[in-house]
C-alpha positions as CSV (number, residue, x, y, z in Angstrom):
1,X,216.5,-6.9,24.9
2,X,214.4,-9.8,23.4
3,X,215.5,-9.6,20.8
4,X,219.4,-9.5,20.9
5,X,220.8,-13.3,20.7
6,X,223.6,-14.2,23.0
7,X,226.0,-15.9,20.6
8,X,228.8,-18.0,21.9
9,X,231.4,-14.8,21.9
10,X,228.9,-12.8,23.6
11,X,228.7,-14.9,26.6
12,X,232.2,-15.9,26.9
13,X,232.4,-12.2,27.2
14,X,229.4,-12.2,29.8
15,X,231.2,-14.9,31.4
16,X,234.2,-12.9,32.0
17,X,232.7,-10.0,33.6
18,X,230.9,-12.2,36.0
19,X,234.4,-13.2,37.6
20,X,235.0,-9.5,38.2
21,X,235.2,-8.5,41.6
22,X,235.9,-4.9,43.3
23,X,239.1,-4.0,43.6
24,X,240.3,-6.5,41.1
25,X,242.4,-4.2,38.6
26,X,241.5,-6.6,35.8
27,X,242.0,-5.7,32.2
28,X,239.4,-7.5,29.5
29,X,240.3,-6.6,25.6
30,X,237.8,-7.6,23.2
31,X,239.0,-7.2,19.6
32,X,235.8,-6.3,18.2
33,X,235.7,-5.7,14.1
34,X,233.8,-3.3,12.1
35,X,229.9,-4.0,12.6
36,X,229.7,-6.9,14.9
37,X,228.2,-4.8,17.9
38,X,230.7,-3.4,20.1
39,X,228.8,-0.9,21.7
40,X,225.6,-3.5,22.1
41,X,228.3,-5.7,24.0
42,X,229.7,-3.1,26.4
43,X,225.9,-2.5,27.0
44,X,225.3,-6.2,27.9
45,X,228.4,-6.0,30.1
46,X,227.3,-3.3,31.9
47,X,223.6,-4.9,33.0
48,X,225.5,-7.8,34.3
49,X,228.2,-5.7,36.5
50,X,225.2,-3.6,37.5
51,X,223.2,-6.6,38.5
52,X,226.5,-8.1,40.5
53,X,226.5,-4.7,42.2
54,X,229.2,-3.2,40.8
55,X,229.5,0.6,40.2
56,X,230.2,1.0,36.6
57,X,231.4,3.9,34.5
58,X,230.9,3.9,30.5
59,X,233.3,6.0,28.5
60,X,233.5,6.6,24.7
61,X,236.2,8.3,22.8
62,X,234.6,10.7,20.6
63,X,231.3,12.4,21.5
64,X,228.9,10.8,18.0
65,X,230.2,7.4,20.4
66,X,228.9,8.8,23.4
67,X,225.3,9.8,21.9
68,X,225.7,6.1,19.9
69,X,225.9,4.4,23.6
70,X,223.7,6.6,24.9
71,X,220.9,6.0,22.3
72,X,221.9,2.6,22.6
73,X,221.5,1.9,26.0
74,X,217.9,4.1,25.9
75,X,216.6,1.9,23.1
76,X,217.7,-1.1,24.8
77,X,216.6,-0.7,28.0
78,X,213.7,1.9,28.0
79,X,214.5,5.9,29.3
80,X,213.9,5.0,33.4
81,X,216.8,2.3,33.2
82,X,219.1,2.7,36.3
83,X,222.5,2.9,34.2
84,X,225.0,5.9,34.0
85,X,225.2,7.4,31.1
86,X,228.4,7.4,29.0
87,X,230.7,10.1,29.4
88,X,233.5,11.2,26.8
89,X,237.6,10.5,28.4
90,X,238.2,14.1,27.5
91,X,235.1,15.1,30.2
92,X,236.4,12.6,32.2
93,X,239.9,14.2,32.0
94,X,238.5,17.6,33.2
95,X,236.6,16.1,36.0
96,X,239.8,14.8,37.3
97,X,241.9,17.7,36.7
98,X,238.9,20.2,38.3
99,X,239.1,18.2,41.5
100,X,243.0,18.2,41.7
101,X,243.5,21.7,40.4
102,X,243.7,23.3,43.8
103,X,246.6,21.2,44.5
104,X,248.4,21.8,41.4
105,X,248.8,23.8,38.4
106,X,245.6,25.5,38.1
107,X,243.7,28.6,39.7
108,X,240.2,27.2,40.8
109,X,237.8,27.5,38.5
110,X,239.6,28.4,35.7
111,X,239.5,25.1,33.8
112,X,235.6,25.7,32.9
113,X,235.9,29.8,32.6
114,X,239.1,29.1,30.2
115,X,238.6,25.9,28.1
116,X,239.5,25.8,24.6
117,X,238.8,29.2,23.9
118,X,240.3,30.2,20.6
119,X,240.9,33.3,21.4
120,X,242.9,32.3,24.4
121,X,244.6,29.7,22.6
122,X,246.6,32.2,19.8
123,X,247.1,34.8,22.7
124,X,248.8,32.2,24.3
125,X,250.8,30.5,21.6
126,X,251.2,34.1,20.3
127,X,253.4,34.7,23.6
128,X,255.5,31.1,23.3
129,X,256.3,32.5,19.5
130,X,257.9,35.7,20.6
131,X,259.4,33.9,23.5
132,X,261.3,31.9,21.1
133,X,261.4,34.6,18.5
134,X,263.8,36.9,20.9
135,X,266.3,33.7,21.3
136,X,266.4,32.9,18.1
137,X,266.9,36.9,17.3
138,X,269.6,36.8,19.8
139,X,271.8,33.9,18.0
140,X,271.1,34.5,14.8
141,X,270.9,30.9,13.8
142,X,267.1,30.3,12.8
143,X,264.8,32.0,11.0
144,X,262.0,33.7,13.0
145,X,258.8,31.9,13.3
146,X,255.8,34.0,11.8
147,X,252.9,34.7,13.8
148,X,249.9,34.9,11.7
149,X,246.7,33.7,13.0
150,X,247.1,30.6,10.4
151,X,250.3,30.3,11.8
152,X,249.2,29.8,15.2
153,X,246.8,27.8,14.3
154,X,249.1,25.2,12.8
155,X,251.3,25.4,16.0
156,X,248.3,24.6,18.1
157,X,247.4,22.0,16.2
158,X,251.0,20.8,15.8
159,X,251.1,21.1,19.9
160,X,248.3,19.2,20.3
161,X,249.0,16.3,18.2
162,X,252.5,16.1,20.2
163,X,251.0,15.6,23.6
164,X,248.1,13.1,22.7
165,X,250.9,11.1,21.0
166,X,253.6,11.7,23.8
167,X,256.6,12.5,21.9
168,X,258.5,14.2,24.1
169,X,258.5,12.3,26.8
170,X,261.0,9.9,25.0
171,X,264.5,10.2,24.7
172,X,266.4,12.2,23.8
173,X,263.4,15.1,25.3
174,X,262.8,13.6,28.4
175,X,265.3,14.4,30.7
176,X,266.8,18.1,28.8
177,X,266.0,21.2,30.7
178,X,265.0,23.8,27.6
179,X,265.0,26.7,30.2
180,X,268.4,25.8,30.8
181,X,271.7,25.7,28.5
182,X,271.7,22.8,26.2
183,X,275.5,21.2,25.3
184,X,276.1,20.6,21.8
185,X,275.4,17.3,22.0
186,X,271.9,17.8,23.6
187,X,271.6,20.1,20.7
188,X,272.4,17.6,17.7
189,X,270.1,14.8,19.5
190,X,267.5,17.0,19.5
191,X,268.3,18.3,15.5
192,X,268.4,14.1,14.7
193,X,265.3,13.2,16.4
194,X,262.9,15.8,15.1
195,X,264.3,15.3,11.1
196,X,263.7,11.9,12.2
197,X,260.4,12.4,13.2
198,X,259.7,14.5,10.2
199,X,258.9,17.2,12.8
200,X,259.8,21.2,12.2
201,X,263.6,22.2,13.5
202,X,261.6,24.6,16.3
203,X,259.0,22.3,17.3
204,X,260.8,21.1,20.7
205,X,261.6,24.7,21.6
206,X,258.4,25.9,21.0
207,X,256.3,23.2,22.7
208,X,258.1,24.4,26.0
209,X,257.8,27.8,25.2
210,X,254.1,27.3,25.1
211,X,254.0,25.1,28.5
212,X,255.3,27.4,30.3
213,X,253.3,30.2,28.6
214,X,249.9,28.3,29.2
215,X,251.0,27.8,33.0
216,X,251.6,31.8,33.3
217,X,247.8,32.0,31.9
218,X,246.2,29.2,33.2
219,X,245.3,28.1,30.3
220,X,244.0,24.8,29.6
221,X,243.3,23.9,25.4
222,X,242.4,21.1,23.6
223,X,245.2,18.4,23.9
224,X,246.2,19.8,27.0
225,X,244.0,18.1,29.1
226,X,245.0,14.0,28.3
227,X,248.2,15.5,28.5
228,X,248.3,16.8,31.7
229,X,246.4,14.1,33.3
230,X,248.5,11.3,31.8
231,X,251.9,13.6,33.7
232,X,249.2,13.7,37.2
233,X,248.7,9.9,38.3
234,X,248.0,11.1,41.8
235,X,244.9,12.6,40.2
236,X,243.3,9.5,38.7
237,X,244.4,7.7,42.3
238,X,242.4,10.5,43.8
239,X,239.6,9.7,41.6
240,X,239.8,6.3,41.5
241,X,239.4,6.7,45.9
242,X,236.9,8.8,45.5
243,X,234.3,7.8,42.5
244,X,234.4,4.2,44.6
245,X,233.8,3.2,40.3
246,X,234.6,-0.9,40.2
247,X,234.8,-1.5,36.4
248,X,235.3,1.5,33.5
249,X,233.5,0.3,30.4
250,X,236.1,2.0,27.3
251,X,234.5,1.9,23.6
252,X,236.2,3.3,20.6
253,X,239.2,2.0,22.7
254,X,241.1,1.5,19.1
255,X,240.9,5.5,18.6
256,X,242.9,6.5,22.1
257,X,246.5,7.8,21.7
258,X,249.6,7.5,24.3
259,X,248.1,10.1,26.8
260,X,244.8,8.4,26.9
261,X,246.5,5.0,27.2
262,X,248.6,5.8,29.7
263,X,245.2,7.5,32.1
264,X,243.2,4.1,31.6
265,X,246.3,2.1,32.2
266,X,246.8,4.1,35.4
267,X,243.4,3.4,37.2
268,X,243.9,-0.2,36.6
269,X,247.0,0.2,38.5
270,X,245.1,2.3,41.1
271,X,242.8,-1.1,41.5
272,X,239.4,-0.8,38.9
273,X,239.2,-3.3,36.3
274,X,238.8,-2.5,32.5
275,X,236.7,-3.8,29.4
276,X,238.3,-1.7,26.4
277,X,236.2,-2.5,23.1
278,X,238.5,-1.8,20.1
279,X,239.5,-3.5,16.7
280,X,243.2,-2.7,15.9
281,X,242.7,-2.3,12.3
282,X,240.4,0.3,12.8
283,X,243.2,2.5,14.2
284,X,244.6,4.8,11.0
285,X,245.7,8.4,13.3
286,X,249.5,8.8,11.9
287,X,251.0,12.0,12.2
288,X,253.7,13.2,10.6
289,X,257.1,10.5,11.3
290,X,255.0,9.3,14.7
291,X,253.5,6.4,13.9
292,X,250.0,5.0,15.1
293,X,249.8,4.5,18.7
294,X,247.7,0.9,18.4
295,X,246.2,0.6,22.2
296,X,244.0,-2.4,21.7
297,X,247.4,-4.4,20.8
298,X,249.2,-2.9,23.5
299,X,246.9,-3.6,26.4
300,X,246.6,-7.4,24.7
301,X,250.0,-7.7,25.5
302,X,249.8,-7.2,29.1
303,X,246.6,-9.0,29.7
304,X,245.9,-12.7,29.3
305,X,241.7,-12.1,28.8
306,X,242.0,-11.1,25.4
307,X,238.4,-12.0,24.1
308,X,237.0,-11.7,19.7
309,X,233.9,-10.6,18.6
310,X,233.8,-11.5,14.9
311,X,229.9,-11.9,13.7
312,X,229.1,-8.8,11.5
313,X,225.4,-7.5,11.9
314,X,226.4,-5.1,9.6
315,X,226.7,-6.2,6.1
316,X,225.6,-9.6,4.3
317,X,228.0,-12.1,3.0
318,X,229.2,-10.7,-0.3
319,X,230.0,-7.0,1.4
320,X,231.7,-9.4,4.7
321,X,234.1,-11.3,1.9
322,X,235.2,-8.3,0.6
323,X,235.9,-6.6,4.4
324,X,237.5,-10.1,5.5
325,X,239.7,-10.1,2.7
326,X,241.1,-6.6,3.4
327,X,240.9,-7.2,6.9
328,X,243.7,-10.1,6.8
329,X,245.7,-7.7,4.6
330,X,245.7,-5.0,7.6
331,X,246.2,-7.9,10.2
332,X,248.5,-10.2,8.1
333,X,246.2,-13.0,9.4
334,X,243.0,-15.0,9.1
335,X,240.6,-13.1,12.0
336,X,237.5,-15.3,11.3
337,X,234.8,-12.2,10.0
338,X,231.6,-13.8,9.6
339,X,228.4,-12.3,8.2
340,X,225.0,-11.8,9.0
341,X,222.3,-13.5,6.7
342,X,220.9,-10.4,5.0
343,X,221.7,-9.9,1.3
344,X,224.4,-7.7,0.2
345,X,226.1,-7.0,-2.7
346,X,229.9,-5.8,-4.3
347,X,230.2,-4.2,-7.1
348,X,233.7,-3.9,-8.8
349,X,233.6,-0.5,-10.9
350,X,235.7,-1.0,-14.0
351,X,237.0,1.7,-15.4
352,X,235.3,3.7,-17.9
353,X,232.6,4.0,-15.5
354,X,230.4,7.2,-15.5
355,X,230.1,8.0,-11.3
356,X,227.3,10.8,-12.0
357,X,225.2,7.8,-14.0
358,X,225.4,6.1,-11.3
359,X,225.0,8.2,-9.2
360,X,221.9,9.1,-10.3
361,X,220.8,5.6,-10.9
362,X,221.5,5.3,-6.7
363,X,219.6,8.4,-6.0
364,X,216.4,7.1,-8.1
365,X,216.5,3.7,-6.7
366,X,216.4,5.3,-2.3
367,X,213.3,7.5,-3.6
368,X,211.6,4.6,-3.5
369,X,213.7,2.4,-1.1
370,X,212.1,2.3,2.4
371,X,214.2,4.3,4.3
372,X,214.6,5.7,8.2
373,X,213.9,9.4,8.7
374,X,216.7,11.3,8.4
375,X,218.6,8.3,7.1
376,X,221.8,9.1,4.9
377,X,221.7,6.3,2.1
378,X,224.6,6.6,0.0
379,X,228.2,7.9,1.1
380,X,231.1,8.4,-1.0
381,X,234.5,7.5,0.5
382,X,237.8,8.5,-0.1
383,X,241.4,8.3,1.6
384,X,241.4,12.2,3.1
385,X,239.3,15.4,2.1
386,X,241.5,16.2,-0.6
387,X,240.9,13.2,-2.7
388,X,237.1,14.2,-1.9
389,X,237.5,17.5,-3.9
390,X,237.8,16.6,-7.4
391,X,234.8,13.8,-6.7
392,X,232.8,16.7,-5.4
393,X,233.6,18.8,-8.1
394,X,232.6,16.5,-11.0
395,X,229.1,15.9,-9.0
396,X,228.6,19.6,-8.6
397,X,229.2,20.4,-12.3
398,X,227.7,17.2,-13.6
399,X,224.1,18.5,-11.6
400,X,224.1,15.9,-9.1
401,X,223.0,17.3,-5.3
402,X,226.3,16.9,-2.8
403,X,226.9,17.2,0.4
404,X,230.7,17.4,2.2
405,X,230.3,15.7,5.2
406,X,231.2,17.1,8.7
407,X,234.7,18.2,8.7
408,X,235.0,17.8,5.1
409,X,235.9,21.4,3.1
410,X,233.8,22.6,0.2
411,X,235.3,22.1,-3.2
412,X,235.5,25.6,-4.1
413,X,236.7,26.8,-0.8
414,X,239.9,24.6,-0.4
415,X,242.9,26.1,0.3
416,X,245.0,24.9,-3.2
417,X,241.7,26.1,-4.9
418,X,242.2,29.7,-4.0
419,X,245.8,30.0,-4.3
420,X,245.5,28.8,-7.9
421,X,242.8,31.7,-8.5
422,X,244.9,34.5,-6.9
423,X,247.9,32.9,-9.1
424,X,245.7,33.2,-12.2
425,X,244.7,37.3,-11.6
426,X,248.3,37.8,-10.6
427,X,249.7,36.2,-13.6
428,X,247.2,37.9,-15.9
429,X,245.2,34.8,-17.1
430,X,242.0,35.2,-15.6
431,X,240.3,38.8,-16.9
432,X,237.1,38.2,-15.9
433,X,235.8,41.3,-13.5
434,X,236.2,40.7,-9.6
435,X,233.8,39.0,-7.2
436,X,233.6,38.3,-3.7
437,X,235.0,35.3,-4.2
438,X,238.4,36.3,-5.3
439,X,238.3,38.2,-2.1
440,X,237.9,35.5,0.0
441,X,240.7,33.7,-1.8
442,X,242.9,36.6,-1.5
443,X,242.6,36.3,2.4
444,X,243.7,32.7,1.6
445,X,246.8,33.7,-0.3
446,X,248.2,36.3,1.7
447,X,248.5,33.8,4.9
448,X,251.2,31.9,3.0
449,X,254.9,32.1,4.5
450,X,256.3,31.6,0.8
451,X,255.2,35.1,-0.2
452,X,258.1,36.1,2.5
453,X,255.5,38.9,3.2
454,X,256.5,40.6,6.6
455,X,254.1,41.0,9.3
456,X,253.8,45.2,8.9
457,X,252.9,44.1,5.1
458,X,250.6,41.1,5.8
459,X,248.7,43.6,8.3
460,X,248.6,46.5,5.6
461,X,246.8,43.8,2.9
462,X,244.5,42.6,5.7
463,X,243.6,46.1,6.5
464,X,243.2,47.2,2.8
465,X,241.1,44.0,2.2
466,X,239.1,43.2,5.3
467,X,236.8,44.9,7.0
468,X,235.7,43.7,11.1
469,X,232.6,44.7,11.8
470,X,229.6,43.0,13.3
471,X,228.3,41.5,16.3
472,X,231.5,40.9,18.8
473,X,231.5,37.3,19.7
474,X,234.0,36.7,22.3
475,X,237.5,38.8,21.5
476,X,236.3,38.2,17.5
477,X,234.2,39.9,14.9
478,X,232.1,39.1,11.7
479,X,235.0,39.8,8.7
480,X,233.4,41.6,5.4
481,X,236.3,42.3,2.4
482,X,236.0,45.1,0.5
483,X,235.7,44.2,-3.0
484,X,236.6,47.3,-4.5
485,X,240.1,47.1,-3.0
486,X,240.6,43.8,-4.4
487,X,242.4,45.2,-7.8
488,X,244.5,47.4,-4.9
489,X,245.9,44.2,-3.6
490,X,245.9,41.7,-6.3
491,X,248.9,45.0,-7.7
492,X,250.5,45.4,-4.6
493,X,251.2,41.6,-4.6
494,X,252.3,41.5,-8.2
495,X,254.9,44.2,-7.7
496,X,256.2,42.8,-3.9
497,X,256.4,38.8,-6.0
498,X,257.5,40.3,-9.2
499,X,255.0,38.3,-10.9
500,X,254.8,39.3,-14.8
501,X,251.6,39.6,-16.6
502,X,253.0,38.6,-19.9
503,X,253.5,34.9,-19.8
504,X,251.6,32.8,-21.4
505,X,249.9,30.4,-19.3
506,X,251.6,27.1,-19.6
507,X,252.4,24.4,-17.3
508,X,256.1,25.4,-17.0
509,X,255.0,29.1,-16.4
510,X,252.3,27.1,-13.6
511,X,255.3,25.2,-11.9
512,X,257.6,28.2,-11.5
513,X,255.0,30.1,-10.1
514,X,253.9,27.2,-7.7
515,X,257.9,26.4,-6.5
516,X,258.6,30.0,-6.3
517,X,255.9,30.4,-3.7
518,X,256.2,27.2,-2.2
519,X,253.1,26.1,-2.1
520,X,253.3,22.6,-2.0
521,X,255.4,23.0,1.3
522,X,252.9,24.9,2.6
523,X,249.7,22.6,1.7
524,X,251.8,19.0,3.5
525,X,253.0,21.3,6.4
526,X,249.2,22.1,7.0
527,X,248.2,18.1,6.9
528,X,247.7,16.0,9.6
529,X,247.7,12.5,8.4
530,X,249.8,10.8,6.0
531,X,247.2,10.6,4.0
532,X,246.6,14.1,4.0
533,X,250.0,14.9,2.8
534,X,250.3,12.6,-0.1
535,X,246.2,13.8,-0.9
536,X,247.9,17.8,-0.7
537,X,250.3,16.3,-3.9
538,X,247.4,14.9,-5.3
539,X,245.2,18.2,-4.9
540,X,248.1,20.7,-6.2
541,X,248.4,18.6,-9.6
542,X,244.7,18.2,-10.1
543,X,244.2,22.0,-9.4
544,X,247.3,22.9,-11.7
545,X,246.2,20.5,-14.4
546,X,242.4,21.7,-14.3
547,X,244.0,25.7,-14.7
548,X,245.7,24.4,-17.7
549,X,242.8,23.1,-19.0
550,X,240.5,25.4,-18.7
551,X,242.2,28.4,-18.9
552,X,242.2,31.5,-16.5
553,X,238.7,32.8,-17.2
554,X,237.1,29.0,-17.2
555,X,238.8,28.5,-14.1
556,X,237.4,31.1,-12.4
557,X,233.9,30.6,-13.6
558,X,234.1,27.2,-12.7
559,X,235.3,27.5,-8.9
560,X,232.0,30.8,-9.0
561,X,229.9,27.8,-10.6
562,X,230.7,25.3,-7.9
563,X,229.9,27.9,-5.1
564,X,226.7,29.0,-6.3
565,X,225.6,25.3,-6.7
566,X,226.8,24.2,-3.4
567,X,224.8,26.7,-1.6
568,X,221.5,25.2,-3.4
569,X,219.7,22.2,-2.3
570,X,218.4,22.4,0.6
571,X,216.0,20.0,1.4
572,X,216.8,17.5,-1.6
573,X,218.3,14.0,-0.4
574,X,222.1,14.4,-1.1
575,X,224.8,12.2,-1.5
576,X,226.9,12.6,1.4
577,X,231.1,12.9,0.3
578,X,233.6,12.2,3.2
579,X,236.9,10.9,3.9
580,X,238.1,7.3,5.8
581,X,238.5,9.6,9.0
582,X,235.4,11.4,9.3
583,X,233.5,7.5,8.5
584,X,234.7,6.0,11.5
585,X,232.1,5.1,13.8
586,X,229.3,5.7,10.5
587,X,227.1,3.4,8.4
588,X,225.2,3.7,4.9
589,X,223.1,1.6,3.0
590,X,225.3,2.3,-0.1
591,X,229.2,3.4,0.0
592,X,230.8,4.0,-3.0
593,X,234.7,4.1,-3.1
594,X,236.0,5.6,-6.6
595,X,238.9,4.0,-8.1
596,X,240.0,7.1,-9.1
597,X,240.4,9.4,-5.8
598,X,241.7,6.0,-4.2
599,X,244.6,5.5,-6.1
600,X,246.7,7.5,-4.3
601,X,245.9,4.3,-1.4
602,X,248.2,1.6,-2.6
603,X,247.0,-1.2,-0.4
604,X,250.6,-1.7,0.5
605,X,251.4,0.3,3.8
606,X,249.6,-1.2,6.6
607,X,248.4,2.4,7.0
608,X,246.5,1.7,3.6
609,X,245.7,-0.7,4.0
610,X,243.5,0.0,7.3
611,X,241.9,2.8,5.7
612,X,240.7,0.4,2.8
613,X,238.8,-2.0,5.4
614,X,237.3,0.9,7.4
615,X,236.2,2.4,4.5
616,X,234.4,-1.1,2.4
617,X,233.1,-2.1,6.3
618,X,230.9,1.0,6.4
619,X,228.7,-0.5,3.9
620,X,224.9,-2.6,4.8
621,X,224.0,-3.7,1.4
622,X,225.7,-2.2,-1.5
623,X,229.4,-1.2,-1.9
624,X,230.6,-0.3,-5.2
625,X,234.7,0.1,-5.5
């Protein structure tokens, strides 16, 4: 504690929660940009409320927030400190719904037996799919909606994004009765609003399909939960009763969505005041047509104790004019980012540029750099994970020890990365004799809803290809594949997609192959982000051009090479490789951001340009871009 200065921001803040009484329902917003000590703020906050004898609750969006406050608040104020710890809004969610359950939707107990299982999760979505399967076999107007386990997978995650972001409780949703007969009308509104949304024709029918599905099961998932609550204020007035809590402490406030906006803004209405810690330009979640959900703006708006922290302890000055100058791109505005006084340094990268010289330059020069144990030094950043896979790849091959950070794919083991492998055995490019790894890339392939394969024939290759065996964990097993029946399938598919093994390989023959299958559809119906879908554009050409270039057999070796190399390693200090998403909340000494794999990111979008200032601001001394 000694040693933390109270700057003139700090204690305007300090000052604010001293006038914070119970049962106040006050809202506090402190816009708080990328290093200047958010979380060292709310901690400060929170000893003062304490002290005033208030009962205060901490909450953090993401759980690497709540260990961050956590650890914070240990190393700050020693382990026998009298301060809760901070909990995560989705445990808070559960606590709520656990102690309203009996009342409402849920069987006690279930919430904990059931919660998130996978398993549970595709039996139930499984049912909402041959719910709306039979009506749309009945009419005759859709296609049917496969049911693969990929498949469900996507509609869970489509599901999930829905109800954090709230879509459907706009008009025209709101007030139409699916169970019921829609009018033609209610039908085109519905048509107009989804294409509008750049959300599937079904996805309406088959989120209340699913509702009422999980309700039969009492079932509860991930996304359900915020969702749920946000629909149940009379359990967060239950809680609020109850807990007796005066003043909820909210960090990562920029990274809540509708549901979770709508839960916080309902306990201040139920009487306990709110400090939400958030910088607005920090908030890049866009998915699909729905467009970010900003809630630090939005609770700014209907507050008048709207407070700045703006002192970076972060990054030195040359690093801070660089994030400043990105930062009043994002917010069309002057915000005032000041630096610390340590040095720092920016280093344009003009192309030619050689990124494995460097790298390796940057690898010598942290060997004998004094670092913390277990410290990360260097970081590469780009836009999404698949601008990350060519970077990786060029690393890999060039000798240089990667690592794909957490949530980040392997190079070799993307999706676009097998489906150009089982494209090049199909077509006859690639003689080289068969490996395990063309096996796993078949079980890629055959998941695709362009090959049109129906589900009696998707479960025949499965069968002739994969063999379950293995410990049973939960309802699933350890998968093998059989890699003597990999010539089996790789002929079965050639004759069902009357694929010829006397083409050339070219890039016309390439792009046939590739619109024929659909496989760019099927890559930016799989993202998330807009990022993600313009990076899936990005991946296919880089993957189709590299086939080209190398040639079937090189290909192949390569993607064999890139495996075998990023299995190695173990032990040696790696360069870590990870998108603007995943880096959120993260800090290195060194971040590099390659021109390259970022010029997809126009700096034009305000989307862009967001991701360009969370990426240069997770930089302490060196950023090279």
């Amino acid at each position: 504690m000694s040693d933390i200065k109270i700057t003139d921001e700090l204690q305007v803040l300090l000052d604010a929660c001293a006038g914070l009484r119970r049962d106040m329902n006050a809202a506090i917003v402190v816009h708080g940009r990328a290093g200047t000590g958010k979380t060292t703020a709310l901690l400060l906050c929170q000893q003062q409320l304490a002290g005033q004898g208030l009962k205060v609750l901490p909450m953090a969006f993401s759980r690497r927030g709540v260990q961050r406050f956590n650890d914070k608040q240990q190393a700050m104020f020693g382990p026998n400190a009298s301060l809760p710890e901070c909990v995560s809004i989705e445990s808070f969610v559960l606590t709520c719904l656990k102690d309203h359950s009996l009342l409402k939707r849920w069987e006690g107990g279930k919430i904990n037996a059931r919660l998130d299982d996978p398993e549970a999760a595709k039996a139930t979505m499984r049912l909402a799919v041959t719910a709306l399967n039979e009506r749309y076999a009945a009419t005759d107007e859709h296609e049917l909606l496969p049911a693969r386990d990929d498949d469900l997978r996507f509609y869970l995650e489509l599901i999930s994004n829905l109800k954090i972001s709230l879509t459907f409780e706009d008009a025209p949703f709101k007030w139409l009765d699916i169970n019921g007969e829609l009018s033609d009308e209610d039908e085109a509104d519905i048509h107009d609003a989804l294409r509008g949304l750049h959300l599937p024709a079904y996805a309406f029918s088959l989120f209340c399909r699913y509702e009422n599905c999980r309700r039969d099961a009492t079932y509860l998932g991930r996304g359900d939960a915020a969702y749920d609550l946000a629909r149940e204020p009379d359990a967060i007035g239950r809680w609020c009763r109850e807990s007796k809590v005066d003043v909820v402490l909210v960090d990562e406030f920029h990274d809540t969505k509708a549901a979770h906006f709508q839960i916080i803004k309902a306990m201040i209405d139920y009487g306990v005041s709110v400090i939400a810690m958030g910088d607005p330009a920090q908030d890049i979640f866009e998915f699909r047509g729905i467009g970010p959900f900003n809630a630090v703006t939005r609770l700014s708006s209907q507050t008048e104790n709207v407070l700045s922290l703006t002192r970076s302890y972060r990054y030195g000055r040359e690093i801070a004019r660089l994030v400043e100058t990105q930062l009043a791109l994002a917010e069309e505005q002057d915000t005032g980012l000041r630096a610390a006084t340590h040095k720092s340094a920016y280093i344009p990268l003009a192309l030619p540029y050689s990124l494995p010289l460097l790298c390796r330059e940057l690898l010598a020069r942290a060997e004998q750099e004094d670092l913390n144990d277990g410290e990360q030094p260097i970081a590469i950043l780009t836009p999404a994970a698949e601008q990350a896979i060519p970077v990786m790849r060029g690393l890999l091959l060039a000798g240089i020890p990667v690592q794909a950070g957490p949530g980040m794919p392997r190079c070799d083991l993307v999706d676009v990365m097998q489906i150009m492998r089982i494209i090049a055995r199909l077509a006859g490019w690639a003689s080289t004799p068969l490996s395990i790894g063309d096996a796993l890339a078949l079980g890629v392939f055959i998941q695709q809803p362009g090959l049109k394969l129906s589900t009696m024939e998707l479960r025949q290759l499965e069968d002739m290809l994969i063999d379950q065996h293995g410990t049973q964990r939960g309802q699933s097993h350890e998968l093998t594949y059989r890699l003597d029946a990999v010539s089996d399938v790789l002929a079965l598919l050639r004759k069902k997609l009357g694929i010829s093994t006397d083409l050339p390989l070219s890039m016309t023959a390439l792009d046939t192959t590739l619109q024929r299958l659909a496989v760019l559809k099927y890559l930016q119906d799989r993202a998330v982000t807009q990022a993600s879908r313009q990076g899936a554009d990005f991946l296919l050409m880089d993957a189709t051009h590299r086939l080209s270039e190398l040639g079937g057999d090189g290909f192949v070796a390569e993607l064999d090479l890139l495996r075998e190399r990023s299995m190695l390693g173990r032990g040696v200090q790696k360069i870590l490789v990870s998108s603007v998403l995943q880096a959120k909340g993260m800090e290195w000494r060194v971040v590099i951001m390659p021109p390259l794999a970022w010029s997809t990111n126009r700096n034009q979008t305000l989307l862009e340009r967001r991701e360009r200032y969370v990426a240069c601001s997770r930089a302490r001394v060196r950023i090279y871009c």
